[in-house]
N, C-alpha and C positions, 0 to 999 in steps of 0.2 A: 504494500500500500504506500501511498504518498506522504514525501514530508506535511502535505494538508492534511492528509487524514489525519494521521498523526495531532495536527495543531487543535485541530476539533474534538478528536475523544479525548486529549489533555482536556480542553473547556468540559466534555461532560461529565469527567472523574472528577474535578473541582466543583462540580455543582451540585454533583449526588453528596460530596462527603461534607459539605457544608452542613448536611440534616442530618448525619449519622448521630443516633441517637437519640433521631425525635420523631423516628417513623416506624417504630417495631409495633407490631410482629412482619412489619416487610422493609425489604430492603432499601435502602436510599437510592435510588435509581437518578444519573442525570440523563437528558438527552438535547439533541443538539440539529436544529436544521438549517442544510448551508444548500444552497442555491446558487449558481455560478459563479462561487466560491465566496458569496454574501451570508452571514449568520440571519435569518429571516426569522427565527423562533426559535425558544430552549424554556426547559423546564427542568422541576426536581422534586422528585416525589416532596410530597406536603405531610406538616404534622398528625400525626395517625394514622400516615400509612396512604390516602387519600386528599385528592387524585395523584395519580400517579404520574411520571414523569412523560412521556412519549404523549399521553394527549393535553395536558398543557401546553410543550414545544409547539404541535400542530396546529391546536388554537392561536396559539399567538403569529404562526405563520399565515394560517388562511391559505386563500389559493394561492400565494406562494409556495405552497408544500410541493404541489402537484411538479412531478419532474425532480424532484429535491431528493437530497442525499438527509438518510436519518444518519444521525450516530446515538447510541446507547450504549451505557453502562452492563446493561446484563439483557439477557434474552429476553423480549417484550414478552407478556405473558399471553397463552392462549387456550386460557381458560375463563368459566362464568364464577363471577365472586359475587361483593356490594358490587361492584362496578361490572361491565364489558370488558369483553379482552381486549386489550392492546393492540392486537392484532387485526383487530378487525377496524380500528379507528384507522391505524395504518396503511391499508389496503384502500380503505374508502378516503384518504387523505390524497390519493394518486400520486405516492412519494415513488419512487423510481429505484433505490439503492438504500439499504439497510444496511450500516455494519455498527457490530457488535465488541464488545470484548471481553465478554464469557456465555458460555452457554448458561442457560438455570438448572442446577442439578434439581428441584423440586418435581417429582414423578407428575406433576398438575403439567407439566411443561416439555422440559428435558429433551429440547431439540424440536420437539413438536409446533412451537413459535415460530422457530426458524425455517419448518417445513413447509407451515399454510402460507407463512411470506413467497417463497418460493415457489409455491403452485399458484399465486395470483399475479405471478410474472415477473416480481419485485429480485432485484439482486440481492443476495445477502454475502457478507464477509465477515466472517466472525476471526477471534482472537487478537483484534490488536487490542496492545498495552495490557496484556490478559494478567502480568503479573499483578500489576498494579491496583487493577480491577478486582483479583482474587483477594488480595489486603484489605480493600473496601469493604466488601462483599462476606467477609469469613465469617462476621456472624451470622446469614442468613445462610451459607454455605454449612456452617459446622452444623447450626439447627434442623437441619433436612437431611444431612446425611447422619450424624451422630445423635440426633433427638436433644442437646442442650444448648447453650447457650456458648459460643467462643468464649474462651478468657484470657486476660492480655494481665499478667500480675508485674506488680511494679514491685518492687526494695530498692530500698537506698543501703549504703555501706560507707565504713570507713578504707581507708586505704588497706589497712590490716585485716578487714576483710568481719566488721562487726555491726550489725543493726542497733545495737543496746550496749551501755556499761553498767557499773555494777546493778542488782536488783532496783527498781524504781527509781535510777536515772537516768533519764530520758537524754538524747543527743540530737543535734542541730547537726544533720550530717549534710543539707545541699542547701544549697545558696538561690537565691529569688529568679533567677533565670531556670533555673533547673524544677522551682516551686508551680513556674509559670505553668511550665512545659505539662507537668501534671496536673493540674487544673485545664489546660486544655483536653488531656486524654479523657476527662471528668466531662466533659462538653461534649463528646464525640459517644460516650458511653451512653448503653441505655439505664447502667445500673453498677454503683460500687457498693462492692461486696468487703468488707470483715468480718474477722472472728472478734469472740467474746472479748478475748482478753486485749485486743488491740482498743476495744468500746471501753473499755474498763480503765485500762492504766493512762490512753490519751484522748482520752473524754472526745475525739473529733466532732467538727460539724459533717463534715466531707461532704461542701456545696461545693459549690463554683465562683471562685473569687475572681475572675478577672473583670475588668473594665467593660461594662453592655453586653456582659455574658451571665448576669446572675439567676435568670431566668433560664438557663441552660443546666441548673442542678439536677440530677439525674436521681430515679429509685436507690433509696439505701438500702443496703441489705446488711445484717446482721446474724452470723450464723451464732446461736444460743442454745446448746442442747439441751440446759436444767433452766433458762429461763431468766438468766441471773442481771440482766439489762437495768438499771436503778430509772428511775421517775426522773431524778437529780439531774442526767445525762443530757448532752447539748441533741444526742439523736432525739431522745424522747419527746422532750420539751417543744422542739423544733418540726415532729411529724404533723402539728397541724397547717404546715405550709409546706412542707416536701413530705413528698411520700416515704412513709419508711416500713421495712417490711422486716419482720423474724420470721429465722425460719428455725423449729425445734423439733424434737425429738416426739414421738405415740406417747412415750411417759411424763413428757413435762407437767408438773403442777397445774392447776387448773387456775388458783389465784390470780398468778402473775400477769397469763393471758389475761385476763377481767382487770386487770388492773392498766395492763399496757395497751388495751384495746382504749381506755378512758381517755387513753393521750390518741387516740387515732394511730398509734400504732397497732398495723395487721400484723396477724401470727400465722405461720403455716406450720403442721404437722408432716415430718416424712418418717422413711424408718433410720432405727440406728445401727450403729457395729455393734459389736460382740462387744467392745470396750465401753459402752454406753453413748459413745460420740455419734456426732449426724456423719448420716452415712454421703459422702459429697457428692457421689454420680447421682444418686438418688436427690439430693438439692439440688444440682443442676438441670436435673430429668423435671423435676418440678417448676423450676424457673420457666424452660424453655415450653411448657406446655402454657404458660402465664404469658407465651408471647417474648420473651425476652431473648435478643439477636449477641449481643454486645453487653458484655462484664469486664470491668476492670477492677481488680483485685487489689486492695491499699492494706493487705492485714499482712500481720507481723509474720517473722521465719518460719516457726509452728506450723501456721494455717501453710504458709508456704511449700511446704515439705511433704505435708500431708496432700496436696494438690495432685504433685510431683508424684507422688505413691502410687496414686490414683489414677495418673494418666490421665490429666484435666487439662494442664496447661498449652495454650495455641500460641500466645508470644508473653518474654517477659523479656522483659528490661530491667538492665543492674543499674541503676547510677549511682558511681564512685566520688563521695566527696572529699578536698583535698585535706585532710585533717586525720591523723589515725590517732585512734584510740588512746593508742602504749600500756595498755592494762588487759587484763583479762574481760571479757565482756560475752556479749550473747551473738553467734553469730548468725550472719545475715543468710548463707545458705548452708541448707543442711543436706544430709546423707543424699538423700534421695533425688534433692533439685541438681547438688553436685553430681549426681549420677547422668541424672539425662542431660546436665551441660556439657559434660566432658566423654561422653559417648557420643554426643551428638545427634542424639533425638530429640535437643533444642536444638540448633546450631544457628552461630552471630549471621545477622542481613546487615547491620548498620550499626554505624557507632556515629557519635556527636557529641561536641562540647557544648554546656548549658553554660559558660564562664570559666571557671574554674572545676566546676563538677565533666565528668565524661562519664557518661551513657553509652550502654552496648547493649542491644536485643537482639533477641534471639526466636527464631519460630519455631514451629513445630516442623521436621523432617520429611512425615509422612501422615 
């Protein structure tokens, strides 16, 4: 395909990921219509999933369409939902060339998009920028083929390689560019996720602090298997303006729920392990039937590790701030995450400086 093409599905991957976050249980879809190499219309999937990207672009092209080249982020859909398929808006748009860069792995679709364009005479080209697209896309990608939710877990570290120093004292490990960068991932997320004891010892709010992004704070999750979340807490107090969700255990007390439901916070029951802890494929299985595409993960090494075990994690990100410990402390990765980092069933895509702090993630292999 052409250095244009190219310049156009760049425009529609920046325009679907702009909503990442604020269209599950569907995907951020952008799309792009160019006309004798004129952009005449574009769109991007809308919050709640609705309308979708492909017939917004069109509207706004009008009979401009006719003859026009679409670009799209993921396979138009061609199927009956709330809405029409995509495909059929397409078709009766009298657009000329379709290309794509992924297919939809969702069996509602999965190529079958690509085929009725094809049989109505329309060209299709699929896979450009597919990498990129699949990065976009992985929560709607893992939820259809793995039944949960993607998760992208974050830790921070010192240089000696520690999340924590001695018991209950807390460390300033990255620096406000590095702080930024994670509150953007918090804008992009449908939903961040902790464990109890990360709720407990760093009281977080875990919104979205940047600048005409506050409105971008995303579902909080709380994983609590005995229930133990205090009233006092910046989550609790706070769930009647963000959403905030527990998820616990068949035997948690009964109380607490009636107490934490008082604050608007919702409680979910799943099963647990043998050890009494929530079982996490099974919170995930749970989330992703709730709708949930995109998790990013803010809880401490523990929750970390136990992920890792579990074969949960899709990307995590280390960032290294410049300051080491010099003492004994808690470290930031454990057995299990250090297994799949250094076997390489994470393996690093990207590193970057936040300032002084450096970032390296890593995705999932296969």
């Amino acid at each position: 395909m052409s250095a244009m093409d190219i310049r156009f599905m760049r425009l529609a991957l920046a325009l679907g990921h702009r909503n990442l976050g604020r269209t599950w249980p569907n995907p951020s879809v952008g799309a792009v219509v160019v006309k004798d190499g004129r952009i005449v219309g574009q769109g991007m999937t809308e919050t709640g999933g609705r309308p979708h990207a492909e017939p917004q672009a069109l509207a706004m092209a009008g009979e401009a369409a006719r003859g026009a080249t679409l670009y799209v982020t993921l396979e138009p859909c061609s199927h009956h939902g709330r809405t029409p398929p995509c495909t059929e808006a397409i078709i009766a748009s009298g657009i000329a060339r379709v290309v794509t860069a992924l297919e939809d792995p969702d069996p509602r679709v999965a190529g079958r998009g690509h085929a009725l364009l094809r049989d109505a005479g329309i060209a299709v080209e699929t896979g450009l920028l597919r990498e990129q697209a699949a990065r976009d896309h992985v929560g709607h990608v893992t939820r259809v083929t793995r039944g949960r939710p993607s998760l992208h877990l974050k830790l921070a570290r010192t240089p000696d390689g520690f999340a924590a120093g001695a018991p209950d004292q807390r460390l300033r490990i990255t620096g406000p560019i590095a702080d930024g960068a994670v509150h953007l991932w918090r804008a992009h997320a449908d939903a961040i996720l902790v464990g109890i004891g990360t709720a407990r010892a760093d009281d977080p709010s875990l919104t979205v602090r940047l600048p005409g992004l506050s409105e971008r704070s995303p579902l909080r999750i709380v994983l609590d298997s005995s229930l133990r979340l205090q009233p006092s807490t910046h989550l609790v107090r706070g769930a009647r303006d963000i959403p905030t969700l527990v998820v616990t255990t068949r035997n948690a007390p009964a109380h607490p729920k009636r107490m934490l439901a008082s604050f608007s916070v919702e409680v979910i029951s799943v099963a647990a392990e043998a050890t009494g802890r929530i079982d996490l494929a099974a919170a995930l299985e749970a989330l992703a039937e709730r709708g949930l595409t995109r998790i990013c993960c803010e809880g401490g090494p523990c929750l970390a590790d136990a992920l890792a075990r579990a074969d949960l994690i899709d990307v995590c990100t280390l960032i290294t701030g410049p300051t080491a410990l010099g003492a004994s402390g808690l470290p930031a990765v454990g057995p299990h995450l250090d297994a799949s980092l250094s076997r390489g069933h994470l393996k690093p895509v990207a590193s970057r400086d936040f300032g002084p702090d450096r970032a390296v993630t890593y995705e999932r292999s296969a």
